[in-house]
C-alpha positions in Angstrom: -13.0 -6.9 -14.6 -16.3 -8.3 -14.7 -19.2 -7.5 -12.3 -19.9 -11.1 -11.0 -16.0 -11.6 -10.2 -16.1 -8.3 -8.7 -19.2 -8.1 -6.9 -17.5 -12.0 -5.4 -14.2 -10.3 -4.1 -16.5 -7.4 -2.5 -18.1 -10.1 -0.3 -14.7 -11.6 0.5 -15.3 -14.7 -1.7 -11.3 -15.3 -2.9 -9.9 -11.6 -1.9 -6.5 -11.9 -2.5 -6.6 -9.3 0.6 -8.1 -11.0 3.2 -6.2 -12.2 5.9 -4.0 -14.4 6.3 -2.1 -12.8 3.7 1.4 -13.9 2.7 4.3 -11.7 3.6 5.6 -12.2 0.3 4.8 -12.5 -3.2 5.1 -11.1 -6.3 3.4 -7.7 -5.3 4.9 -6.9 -2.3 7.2 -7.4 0.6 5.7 -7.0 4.3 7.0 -4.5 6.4 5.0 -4.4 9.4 1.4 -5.1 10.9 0.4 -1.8 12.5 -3.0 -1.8 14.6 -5.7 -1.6 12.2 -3.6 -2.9 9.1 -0.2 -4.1 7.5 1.8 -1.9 5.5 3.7 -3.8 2.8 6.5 -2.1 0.4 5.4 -2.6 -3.6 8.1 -4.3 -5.6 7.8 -2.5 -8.3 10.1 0.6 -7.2 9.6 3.4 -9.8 8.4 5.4 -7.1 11.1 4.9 -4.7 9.4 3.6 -1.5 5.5 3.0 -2.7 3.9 0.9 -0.4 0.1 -0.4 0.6 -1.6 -0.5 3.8 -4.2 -3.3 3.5 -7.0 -3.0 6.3 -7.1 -6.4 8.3 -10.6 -7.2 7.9 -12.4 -7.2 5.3 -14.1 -4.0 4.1 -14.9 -2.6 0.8 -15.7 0.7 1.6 -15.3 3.5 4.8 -18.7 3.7 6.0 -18.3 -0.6 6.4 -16.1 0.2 9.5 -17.1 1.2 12.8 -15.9 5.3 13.6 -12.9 3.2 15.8 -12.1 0.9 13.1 -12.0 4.0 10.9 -9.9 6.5 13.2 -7.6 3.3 13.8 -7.1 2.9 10.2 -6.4 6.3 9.6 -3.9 6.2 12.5 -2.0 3.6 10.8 -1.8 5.7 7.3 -0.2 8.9 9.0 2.2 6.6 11.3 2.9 4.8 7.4 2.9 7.7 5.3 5.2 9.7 8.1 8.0 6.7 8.2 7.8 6.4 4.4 8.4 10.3 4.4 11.3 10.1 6.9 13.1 7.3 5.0 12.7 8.2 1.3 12.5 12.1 1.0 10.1 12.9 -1.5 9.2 15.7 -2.8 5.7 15.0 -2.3 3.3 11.6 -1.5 0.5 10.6 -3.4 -2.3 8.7 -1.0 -4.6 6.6 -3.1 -7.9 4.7 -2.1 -9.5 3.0 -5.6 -10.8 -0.8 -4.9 -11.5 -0.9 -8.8 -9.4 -4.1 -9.2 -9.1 -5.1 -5.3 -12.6 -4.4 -3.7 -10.8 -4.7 -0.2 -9.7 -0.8 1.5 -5.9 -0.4 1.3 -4.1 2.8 0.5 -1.4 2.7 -1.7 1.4 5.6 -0.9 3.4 7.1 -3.4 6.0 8.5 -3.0 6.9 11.4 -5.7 9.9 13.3 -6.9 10.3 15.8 -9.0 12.8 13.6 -11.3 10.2 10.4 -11.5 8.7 9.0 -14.7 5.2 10.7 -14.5 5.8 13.9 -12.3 2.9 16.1 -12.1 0.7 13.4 -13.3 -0.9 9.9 -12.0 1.4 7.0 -11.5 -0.7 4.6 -13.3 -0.8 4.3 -17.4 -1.1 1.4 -19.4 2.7 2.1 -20.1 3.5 2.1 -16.5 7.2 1.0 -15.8 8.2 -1.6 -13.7 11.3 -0.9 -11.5 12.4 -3.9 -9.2 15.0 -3.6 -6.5 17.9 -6.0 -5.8 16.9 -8.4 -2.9 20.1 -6.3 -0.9 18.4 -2.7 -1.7 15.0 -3.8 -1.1 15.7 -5.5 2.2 17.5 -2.1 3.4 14.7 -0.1 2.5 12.1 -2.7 4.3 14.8 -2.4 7.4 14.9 1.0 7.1 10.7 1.9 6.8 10.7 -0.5 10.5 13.5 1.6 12.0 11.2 4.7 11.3 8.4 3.0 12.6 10.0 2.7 15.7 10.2 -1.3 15.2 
């Protein structure tokens, strides 16, 4: 990515992260706004239940939020990483703050198993597969990830 198109997302000028956001698209799937930020489940499935938590306002770094902003935040990544953790049994949960592409905090949360594609390793590769659900499975899981939020 080039500086000038990053350095523009950074200030919020086109962040394809800023709210509104759409509940759908081609990335994702909503599955509930939590207090600080929405966590959404990725469609691309390889890691069975991978999701992102995308902070509502717009912030491209931790020291950009107030120490409440922050602690809320955080708040909402245990609450999403604990429901994730409930509903898909993993064997262990990758938690992954970057911004290289998206200059906009969000977590994703990987799920891992000992049986996945890249165990022992980090998800992303330039051969990284793409696993889609059916609408049917990826509806249960999003009903499921609410029922373990308590929603």
């Amino acid at each position: 990515m080039d500086t000038a198109r990053w350095e523009r997302l950074a200030r919020g000028d086109g962040c394809p992260f800023d709210a509104p956001r759409p509940d759908s698209n081609e990335e994702w799937e909503i599955v509930a706004p939590l207090s600080a930020a929405t966590l959404y489940l990725s469609n691309n499935q390889t890691y069975r239940g991978h999701c992102l938590l995308i902070l509502e306002k717009h912030a491209t770094r931790p020291d950009q939020l107030s120490p409440a902003e922050w602690s809320a935040f955080s708040a909402d990544l245990h609450r999403a990483v604990s429901a994730i953790t409930f509903t898909v049994r993993p064997d262990h949960v990758n938690v992954a703050s970057l911004g290289n592409l998206v200059p906009h905090l969000h977590w994703h949360i990987v799920p891992r198993y000992r049986t996945d594609p890249r165990w022992g390793a980090p998800i992303w590769s330039a051969d990284m597969p793409d696993t889609r659900l059916t609408a049917a499975e990826q509806r249960e899981l999003v009903k499921d990830l609410r029922a373990a939020l308590g929603l």
